[in-house]
N, C-alpha and C positions, 0 to 999 in steps of 0.2 A: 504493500500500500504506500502511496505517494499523499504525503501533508504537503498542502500550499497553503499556508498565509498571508491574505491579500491585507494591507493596512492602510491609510491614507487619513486623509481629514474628512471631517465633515461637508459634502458636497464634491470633495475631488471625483469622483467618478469610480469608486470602485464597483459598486454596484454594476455599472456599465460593461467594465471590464470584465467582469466576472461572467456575465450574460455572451459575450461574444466568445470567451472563449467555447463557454459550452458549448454554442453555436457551431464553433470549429471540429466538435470532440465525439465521440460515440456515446449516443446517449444514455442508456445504462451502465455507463465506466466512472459516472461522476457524479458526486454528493455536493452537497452544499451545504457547510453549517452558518449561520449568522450570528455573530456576536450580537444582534439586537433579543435573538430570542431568547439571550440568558439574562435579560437587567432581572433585578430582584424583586421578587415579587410583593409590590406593597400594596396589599389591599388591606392589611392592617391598619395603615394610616387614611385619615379623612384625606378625602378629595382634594380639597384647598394646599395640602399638604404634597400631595401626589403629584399637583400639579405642574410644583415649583423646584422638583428634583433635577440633579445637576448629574447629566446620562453623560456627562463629558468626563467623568471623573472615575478612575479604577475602581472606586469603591462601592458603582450603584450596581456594578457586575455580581454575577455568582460563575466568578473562570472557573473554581472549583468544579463545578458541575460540568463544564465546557468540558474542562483537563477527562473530567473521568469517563463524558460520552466519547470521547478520542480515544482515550485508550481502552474502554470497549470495543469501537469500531476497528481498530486493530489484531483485538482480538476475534472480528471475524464475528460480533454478537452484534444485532441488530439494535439503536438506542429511540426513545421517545424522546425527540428536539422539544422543548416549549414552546407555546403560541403568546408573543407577548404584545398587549394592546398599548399603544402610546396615547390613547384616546383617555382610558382608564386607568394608566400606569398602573396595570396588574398583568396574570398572567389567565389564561383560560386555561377551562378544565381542559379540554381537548388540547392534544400534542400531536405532532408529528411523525411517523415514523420513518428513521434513518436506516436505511441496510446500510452494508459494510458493503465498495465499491474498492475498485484499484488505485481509482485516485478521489482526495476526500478536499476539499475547498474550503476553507474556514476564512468567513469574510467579515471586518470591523474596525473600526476606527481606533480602537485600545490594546486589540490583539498583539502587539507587540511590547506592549510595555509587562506584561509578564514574563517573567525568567521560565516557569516550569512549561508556560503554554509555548512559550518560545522554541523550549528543547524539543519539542515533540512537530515541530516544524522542518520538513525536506527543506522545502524552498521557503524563502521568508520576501514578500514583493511591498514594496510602497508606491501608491501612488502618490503623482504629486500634481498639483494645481495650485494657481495663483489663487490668492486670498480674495479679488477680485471675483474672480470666477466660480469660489464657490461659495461666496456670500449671496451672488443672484441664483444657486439653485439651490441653497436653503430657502432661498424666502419663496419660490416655489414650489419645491416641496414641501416645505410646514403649510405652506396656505390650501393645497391642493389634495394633502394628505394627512396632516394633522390638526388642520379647521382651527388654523391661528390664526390671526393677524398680522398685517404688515410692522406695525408697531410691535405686537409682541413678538416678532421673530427677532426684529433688530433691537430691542432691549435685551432677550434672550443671548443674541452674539456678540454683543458687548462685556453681558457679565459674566456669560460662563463657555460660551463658543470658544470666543476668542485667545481668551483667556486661558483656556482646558487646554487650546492645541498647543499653545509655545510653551507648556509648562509639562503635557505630557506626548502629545501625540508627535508631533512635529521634531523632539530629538531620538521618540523610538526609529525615527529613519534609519539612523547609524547601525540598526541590526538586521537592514533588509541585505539581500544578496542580491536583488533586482529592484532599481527603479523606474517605476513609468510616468514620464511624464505628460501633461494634456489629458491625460487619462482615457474614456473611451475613445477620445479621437485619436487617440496614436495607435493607429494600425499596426504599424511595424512591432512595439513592443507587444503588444495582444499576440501579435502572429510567433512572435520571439518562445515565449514564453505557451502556447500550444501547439508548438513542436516541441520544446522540452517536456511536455507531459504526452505528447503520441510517442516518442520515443519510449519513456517509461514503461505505458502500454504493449510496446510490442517485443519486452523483453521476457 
């Protein structure tokens, strides 16, 4: 089995990247975990409270559970991914189910700033985009997908966007082995990097 961890910031385009490679790849040879579907499940906390939690930061993660559905999937055991609502900031009863595939894609914005999630990583990729660029597809995003507002998206990336990348996401780069820059739109590196997993494939 082949671990890729895809990382980037907020709005660079991993999600994108991650979609074409598939695209590239045989479709029953590849999984997808998302770092978004482990945030911690708070429905213990009022709403008010849920609202204004800070997903840019290690510690609204549960890697723990990430780390253990991986090395599940390694061992060849099928794992239940989480379904988590950003609407609710909870998780649903209902989960996912993960088979154990040849290659396993584990994609998020924090992924790298862990040591033990790190190790359990083939390939470690960062994307990268201008601050520019993915300031305007957060605010479409949140507004089209998490029924924000313009105002709250850019209060939001002020105090805790911006702020979360330079302090954590933005020096996990130094742990990537690949980066891509422009993100979905850099074909070359997309195409780079699904030949280094057909190759895997066909050993």
């Amino acid at each position: 089995m082949l671990i890729i961890g895809i990382a980037g910031g907020t709005g660079s385009g991993k999600t994108t990247v991650v979609r074409k490679m598939i695209d590239k790849l045989p479709k029953d040879e590849v999984a997808v975990l998302s770092q978004d579907a482990y945030y911690k499940d708070n429905s213990h906390l009022p709403l008010e409270e849920r609202l204004v939690i800070n997903f840019d930061h290690p510690n609204s993660l549960e890697f723990e559970l990430l780390i253990e559905h991986l090395k599940l999937l390694k061992k060849g055991e099928s794992v239940k991914q989480p379904i988590y609502s950003y609407l609710t900031c909870t998780r649903a009863e209902k989960t996912t189910l993960i088979k154990p595939t040849e290659v396993v894609i584990v994609e998020g914005i924090l992924i790298l700033t862990n040591p033990e999630l790190r190790k359990l990583f083939d390939i470690k990729v960062f994307v990268y985009a201008d601050a520019d660029d993915r300031l305007s597809r957060v605010i479409m995003r949140d507004i089209r997908e998490r029924g924000r507002t313009v105002e709250k998206v850019l209060e939001r990336y002020e105090t805790t966007v911006k702020p979360m990348h330079e302090q954590f996401i933005e020096p996990s780069k130094k742990y990537a082995n690949i980066i891509v820059p422009e993100g979905g739109r850099n074909t070359v590196g997309i195409d780079v990097l699904a030949s280094i997993i057909e190759k895997n494939l066909k050993k």
